[in-house]
Structures are given as C-alpha cells and as structure tokens.
C-alpha positions as CSV (number, residue, x, y, z in Angstrom):
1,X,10.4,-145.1,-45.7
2,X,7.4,-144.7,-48.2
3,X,5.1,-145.8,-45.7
4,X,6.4,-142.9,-42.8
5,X,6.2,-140.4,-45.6
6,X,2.4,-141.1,-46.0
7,X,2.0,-141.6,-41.7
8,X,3.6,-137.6,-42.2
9,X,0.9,-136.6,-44.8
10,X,-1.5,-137.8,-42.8
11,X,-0.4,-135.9,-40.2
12,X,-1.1,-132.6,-42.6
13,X,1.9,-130.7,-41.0
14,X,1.3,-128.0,-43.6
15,X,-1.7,-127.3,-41.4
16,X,0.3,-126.6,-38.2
17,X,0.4,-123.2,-39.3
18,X,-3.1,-122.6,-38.2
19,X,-1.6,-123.1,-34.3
20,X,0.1,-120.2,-34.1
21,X,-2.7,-118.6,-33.2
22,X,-1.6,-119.9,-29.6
23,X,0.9,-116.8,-30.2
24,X,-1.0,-114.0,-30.8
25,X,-1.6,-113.6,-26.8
26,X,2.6,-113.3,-26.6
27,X,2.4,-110.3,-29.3
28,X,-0.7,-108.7,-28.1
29,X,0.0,-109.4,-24.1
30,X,4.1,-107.6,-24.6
31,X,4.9,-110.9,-23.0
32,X,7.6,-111.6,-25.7
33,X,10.7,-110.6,-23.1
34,X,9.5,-113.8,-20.2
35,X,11.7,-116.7,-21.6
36,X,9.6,-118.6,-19.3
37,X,6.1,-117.6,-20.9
38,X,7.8,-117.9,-24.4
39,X,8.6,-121.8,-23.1
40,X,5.4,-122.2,-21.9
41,X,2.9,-120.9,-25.5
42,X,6.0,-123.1,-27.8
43,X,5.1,-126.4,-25.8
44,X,1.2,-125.3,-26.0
45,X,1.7,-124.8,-29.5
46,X,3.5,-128.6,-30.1
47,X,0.5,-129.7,-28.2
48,X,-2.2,-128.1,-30.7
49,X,0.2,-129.8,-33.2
50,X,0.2,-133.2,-32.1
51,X,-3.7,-133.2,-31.5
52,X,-4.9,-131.6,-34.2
53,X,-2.9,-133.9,-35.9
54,X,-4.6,-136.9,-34.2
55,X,-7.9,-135.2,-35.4
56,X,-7.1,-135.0,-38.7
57,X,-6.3,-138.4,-38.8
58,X,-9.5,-139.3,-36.9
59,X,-11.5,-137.2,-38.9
60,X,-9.7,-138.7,-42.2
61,X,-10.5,-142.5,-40.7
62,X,-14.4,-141.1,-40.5
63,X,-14.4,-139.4,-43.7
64,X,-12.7,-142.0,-45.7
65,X,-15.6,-143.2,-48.2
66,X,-16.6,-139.4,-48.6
67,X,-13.4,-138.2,-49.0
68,X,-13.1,-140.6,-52.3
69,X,-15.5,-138.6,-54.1
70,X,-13.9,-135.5,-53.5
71,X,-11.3,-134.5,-56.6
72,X,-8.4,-133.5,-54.1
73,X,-9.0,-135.5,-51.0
74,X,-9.3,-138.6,-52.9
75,X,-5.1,-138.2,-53.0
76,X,-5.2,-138.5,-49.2
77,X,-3.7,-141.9,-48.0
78,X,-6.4,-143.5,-46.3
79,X,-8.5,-142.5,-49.0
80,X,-6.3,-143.6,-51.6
81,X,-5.7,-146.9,-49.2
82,X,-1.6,-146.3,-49.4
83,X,-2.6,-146.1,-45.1
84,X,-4.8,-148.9,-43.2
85,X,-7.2,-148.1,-40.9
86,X,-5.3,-149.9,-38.2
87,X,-2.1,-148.1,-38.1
88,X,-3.9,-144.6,-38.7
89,X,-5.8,-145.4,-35.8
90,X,-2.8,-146.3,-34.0
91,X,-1.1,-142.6,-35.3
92,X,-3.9,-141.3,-34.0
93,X,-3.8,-142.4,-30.5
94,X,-0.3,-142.0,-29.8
95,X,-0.2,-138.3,-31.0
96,X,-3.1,-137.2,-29.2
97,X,-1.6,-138.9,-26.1
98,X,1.7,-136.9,-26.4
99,X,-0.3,-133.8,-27.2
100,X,-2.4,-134.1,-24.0
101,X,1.0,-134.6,-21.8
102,X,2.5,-131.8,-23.0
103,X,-0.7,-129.5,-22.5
104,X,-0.5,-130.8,-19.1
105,X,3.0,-130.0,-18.7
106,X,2.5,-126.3,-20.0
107,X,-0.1,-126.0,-17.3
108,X,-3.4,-127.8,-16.2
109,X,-5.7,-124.9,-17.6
110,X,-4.0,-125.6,-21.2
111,X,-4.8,-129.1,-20.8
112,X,-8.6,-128.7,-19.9
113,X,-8.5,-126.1,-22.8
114,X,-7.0,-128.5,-25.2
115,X,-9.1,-132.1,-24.2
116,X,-12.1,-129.4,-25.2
117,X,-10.5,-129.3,-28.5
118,X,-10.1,-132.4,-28.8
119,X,-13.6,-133.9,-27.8
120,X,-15.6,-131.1,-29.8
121,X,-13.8,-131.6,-33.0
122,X,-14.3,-135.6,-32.5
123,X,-18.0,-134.4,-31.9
124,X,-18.0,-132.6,-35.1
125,X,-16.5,-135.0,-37.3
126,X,-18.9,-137.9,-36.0
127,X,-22.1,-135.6,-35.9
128,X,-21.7,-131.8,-35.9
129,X,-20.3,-131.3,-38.8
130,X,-23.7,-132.0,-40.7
131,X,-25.1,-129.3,-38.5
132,X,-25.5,-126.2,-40.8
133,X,-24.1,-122.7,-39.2
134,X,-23.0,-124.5,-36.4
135,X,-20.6,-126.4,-38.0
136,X,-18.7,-123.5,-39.2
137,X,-19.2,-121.5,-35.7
138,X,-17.1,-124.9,-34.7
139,X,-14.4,-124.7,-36.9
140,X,-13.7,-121.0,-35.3
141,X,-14.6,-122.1,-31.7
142,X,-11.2,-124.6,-32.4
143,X,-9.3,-121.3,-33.3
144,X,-11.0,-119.4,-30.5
145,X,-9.2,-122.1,-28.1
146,X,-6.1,-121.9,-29.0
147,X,-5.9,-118.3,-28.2
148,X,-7.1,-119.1,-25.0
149,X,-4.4,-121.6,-24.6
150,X,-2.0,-119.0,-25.6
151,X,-3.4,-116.6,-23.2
152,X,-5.5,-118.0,-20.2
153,X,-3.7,-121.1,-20.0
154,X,-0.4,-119.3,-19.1
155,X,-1.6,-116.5,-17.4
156,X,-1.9,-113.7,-19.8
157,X,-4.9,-111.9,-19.2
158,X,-7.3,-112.3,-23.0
159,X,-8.2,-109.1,-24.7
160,X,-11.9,-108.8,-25.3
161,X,-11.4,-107.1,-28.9
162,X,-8.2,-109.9,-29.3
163,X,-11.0,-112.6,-28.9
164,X,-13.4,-110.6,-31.0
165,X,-11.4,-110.0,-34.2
166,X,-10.2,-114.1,-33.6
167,X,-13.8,-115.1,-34.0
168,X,-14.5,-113.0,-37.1
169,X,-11.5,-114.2,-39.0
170,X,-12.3,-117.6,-38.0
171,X,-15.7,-117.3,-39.1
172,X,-14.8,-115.1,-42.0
173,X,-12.4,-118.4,-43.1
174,X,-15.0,-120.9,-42.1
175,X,-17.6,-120.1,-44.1
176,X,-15.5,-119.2,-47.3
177,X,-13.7,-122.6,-46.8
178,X,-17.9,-123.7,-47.7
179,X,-18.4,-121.8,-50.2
180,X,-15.5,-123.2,-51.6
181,X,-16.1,-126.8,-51.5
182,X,-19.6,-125.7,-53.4
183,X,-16.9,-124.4,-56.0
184,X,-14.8,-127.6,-56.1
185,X,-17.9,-130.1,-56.1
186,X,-19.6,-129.3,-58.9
187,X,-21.5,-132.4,-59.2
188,X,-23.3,-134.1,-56.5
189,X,-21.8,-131.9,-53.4
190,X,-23.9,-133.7,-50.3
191,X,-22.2,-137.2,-51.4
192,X,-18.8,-135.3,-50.0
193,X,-20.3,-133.4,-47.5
194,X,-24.4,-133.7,-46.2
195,X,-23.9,-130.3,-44.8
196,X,-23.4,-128.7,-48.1
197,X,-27.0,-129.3,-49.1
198,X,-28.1,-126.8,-46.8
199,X,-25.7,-123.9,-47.9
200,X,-26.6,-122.0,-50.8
201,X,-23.9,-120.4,-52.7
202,X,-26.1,-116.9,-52.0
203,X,-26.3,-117.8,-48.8
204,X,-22.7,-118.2,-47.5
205,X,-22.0,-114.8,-49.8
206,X,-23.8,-112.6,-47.5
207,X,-22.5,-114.7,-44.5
208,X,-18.8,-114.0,-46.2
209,X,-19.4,-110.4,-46.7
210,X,-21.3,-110.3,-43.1
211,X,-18.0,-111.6,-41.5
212,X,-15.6,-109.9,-43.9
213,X,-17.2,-106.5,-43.1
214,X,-17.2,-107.3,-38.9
215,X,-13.2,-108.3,-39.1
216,X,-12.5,-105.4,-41.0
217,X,-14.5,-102.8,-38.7
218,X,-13.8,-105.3,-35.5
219,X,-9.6,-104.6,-36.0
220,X,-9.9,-101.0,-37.1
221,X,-12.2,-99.8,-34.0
222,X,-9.5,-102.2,-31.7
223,X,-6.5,-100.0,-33.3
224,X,-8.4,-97.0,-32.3
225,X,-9.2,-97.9,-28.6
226,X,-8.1,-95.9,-26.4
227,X,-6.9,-98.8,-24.3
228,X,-5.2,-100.5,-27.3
229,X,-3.2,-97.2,-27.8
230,X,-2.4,-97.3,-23.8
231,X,-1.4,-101.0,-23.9
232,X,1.0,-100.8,-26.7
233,X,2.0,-97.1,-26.5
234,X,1.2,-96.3,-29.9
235,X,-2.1,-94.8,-32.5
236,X,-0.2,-96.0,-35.4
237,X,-1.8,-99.5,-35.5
238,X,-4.5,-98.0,-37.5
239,X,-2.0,-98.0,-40.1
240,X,-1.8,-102.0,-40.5
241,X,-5.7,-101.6,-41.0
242,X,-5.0,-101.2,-45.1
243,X,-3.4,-104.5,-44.9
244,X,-5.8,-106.8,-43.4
245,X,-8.4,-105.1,-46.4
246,X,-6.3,-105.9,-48.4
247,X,-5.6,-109.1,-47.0
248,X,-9.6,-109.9,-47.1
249,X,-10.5,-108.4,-50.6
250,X,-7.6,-110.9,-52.0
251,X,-8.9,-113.8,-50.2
252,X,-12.3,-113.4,-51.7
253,X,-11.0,-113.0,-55.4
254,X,-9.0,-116.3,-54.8
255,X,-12.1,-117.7,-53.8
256,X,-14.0,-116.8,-56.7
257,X,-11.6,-116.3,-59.9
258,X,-9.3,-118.8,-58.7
259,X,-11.4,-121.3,-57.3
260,X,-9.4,-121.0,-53.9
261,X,-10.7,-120.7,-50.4
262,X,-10.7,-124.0,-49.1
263,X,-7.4,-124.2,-47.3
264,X,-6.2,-121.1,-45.7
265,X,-2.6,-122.9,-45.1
266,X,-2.7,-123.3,-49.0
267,X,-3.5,-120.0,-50.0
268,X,-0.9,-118.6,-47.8
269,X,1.8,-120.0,-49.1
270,X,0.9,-120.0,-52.9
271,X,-0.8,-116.8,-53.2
272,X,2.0,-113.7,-53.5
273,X,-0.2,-111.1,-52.9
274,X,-1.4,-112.8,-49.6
275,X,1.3,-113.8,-48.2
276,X,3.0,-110.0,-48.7
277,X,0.0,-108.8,-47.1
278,X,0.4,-110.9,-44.0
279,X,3.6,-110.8,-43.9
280,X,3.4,-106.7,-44.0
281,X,0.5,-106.5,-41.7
282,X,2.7,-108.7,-39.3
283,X,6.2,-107.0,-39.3
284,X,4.5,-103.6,-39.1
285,X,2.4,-104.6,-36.3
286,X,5.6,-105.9,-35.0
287,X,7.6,-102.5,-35.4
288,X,5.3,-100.4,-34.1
289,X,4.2,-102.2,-31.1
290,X,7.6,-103.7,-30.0
C-alpha cells in the first residue's frame, strides 16, 4: 500500500489542475450545452492527465541526481529512492500508453496534438531545458497545446485573443516559476538546474513584468473586442479585468515576500487571496457570459 501511495506521488496528481486548460475552449466557444463535445474535452483532459503524468515521471527518472540537491524535490520518491528506477519506468510507459489511446479515441487531431506534447517535453527534459528563454517559451508551448486539444481537436474553432492571453499567462508563470527556483537555491543553483546560470534575477524581473503587463492589457483589450462582446452577448467582461490584476499583483508578492512562485498548483490552493481571486474572476466570467 505504501509503495502505490508513492507510485501516486509520483504521478503529482496535484498538478492535473494545470489540464483544465483543455476547458477553456468549452467556456469561451458556448459549447457547454453539446453533451457530446463535453464527452469529448473530459476524455482529452484524462489524456493530458495520464501523459503528463508519464512525463513527470520521465522527467523525475532524468532529473533524479539533480533533484537531490534541491531542498523540496529531494522529498520526491525516486529522489529519496522510496521508487526504483525500474518500476517508475514501467509507470511511466503504461500511463502514457493509456493517455495516447484515449487522445485517439477523443479524435485523431487530439492525438497528434497530444504525441507533440509528449515528444517536446521528453525533448526538453533530455536537452531543452538547459536552453535559456526557450525553455520557458516550452513550458507555455505545453499549455498552449492543451487549449488546442480543447479547441481544434474537437472542432471548436480557437480564438486568436484566447490563444494570445494563454501564451502570456503561460509565459507570465514560466518565468516566475525561474525566478523562483533562484529564490529557493540559494547556494549553488546550476548544480539543480544548468539553465539557471544564465538567468539573472534582474533579468527574469523585467521578463515577469514584460509578461505580467502583456496578460493584463492582452485580456482587457479581448473584453473590449467588439467580436468578444458579439460572441458572448455581453461588454461586461471588462469587469472581471480587476480580478486577473489582482490575481497577477498577488502572484508576484508570493513570489517575492513569501518565497512562492514555483508551483502554480501550490499557490492556488494555499494562497486565500489567489484562490478568491480565481475563483471570482471565474464565476463572474461564468455569470455574465452563460
């Protein structure tokens, strides 16, 4: 039993959260009322589950010696070795096998989408991620997919400013989840992660600001379009723009003062004030546009 319970953590489930971007095309697209589109985004979002799982536990197999140095992933279980290598491997395969079924039984575009995934993060954690820049413009590229997954891949047609805001909050996270891993690793930082030595904690500031400033003016300009008012039969949306500010300006003090930052699915859940925000930026958006 022991043993499953550490096959689960390295599973990170607590991380599934990050695949419901594969939703946003349901909410955005007013395809909430097809059962059969609703079907079809829940078994594309079990499939981002049971992959990104398997590359988490890839990446964790990689990472291993690297991940001993670090202060909090050195209570992972291959790190701590309460996991062998074999049977991680083994988790591994079998999830992303499942994963890829069930992309192909959503439809084939989902599955092309999500092998894409699946072979650029394996490319990133054997070589990209020591790439600087690139390795963060990844990390959103993986969040970019899903919303195509959600969208393309069962026939709802992608908003350009949808795809827009997605990439600056994904970039926004990525390079804050940097910054905070110079926080965390106060010591000697490139033995975690050889990347690192080529961010500057200056550096990724202005990129966080660059990015924080873009989502921000990015959603408030798409709650303005004239199309977006069209589409969802409302100019009230400009009124959820308040809580992705303040949904940003917290997410920068928990990065900073409270030495947060490098987990979004963390922060969520422990931070009050974020998850009010989200949650009131997403029942609002909810209200007015259902």
């Amino acid at each position: 039993m022991k043993k499953l319970f550490e096959l689960l953590r390295l599973m990170r489930p607590y991380q599934w959260v990050k695949n419901t971007f594969v939703f946003t095309g349901l909410l955005f697209g007013h395809a909430w009322h097809d059962p059969h589109l609703v079907a079809q985004v829940v078994v594309v979002f079990i499939a981002f589950c049971l992959v990104s799982s398997a590359i988490y536990t890839f990446n964790d197999i990689v990472d291993m010696e690297q991940d001993r140095l670090h202060p909090k992933k050195s209570q992972r279980p291959l790190a701590a070795g309460r996991v062998s290598i074999s049977a991680a491997g083994m988790l591994a395969a079998l999830l992303g096998s499942l994963g890829l079924v069930l992309a192909y039984a959503a439809s084939p575009t989902v599955f092309i989408i999500l092998l894409c995934y699946a072979l650029m993060n394996i490319a990133y954690s054997l070589r990209l991620k020591h790439v600087v820049i690139l390795d963060v413009f990844i990390i959103a590229t993986g969040f970019m997919l899903r919303i195509l997954a959600g969208t393309l891949g069962v026939g709802i047609p992608p908003s350009q400013w949808l795809l827009l805001c997605g990439l600056m909050v994904t970039l926004f996270l990525g390079f804050t989840k940097r910054r905070a891993e110079i926080i965390a690793l106060t010591d000697d930082k490139t033995a975690h992660r050889k990347v690192l030595e080529h961010y500057s904690p200056v550096l990724l500031d202005k990129m966080i600001g660059i990015t924080a400033a873009g989502l921000i003016m990015s959603y408030s300009l798409y709650t303005m379009n004239p199309d977006t008012i069209r589409i969802h039969n409302t100019p009230n949306l400009i009124y959820t723009v308040p809580f992705v500010m303040y949904g940003v300006f917290r997410y920068i003090y928990l990065l900073h003062h409270q030495s947060r930052g490098g987990d979004p699915s963390h922060d969520l859940v422990r931070d009050p004030h974020l998850f009010i925000a989200v949650g009131a930026w997403l029942v609002t958006t909810i209200l007015l546009i259902a």
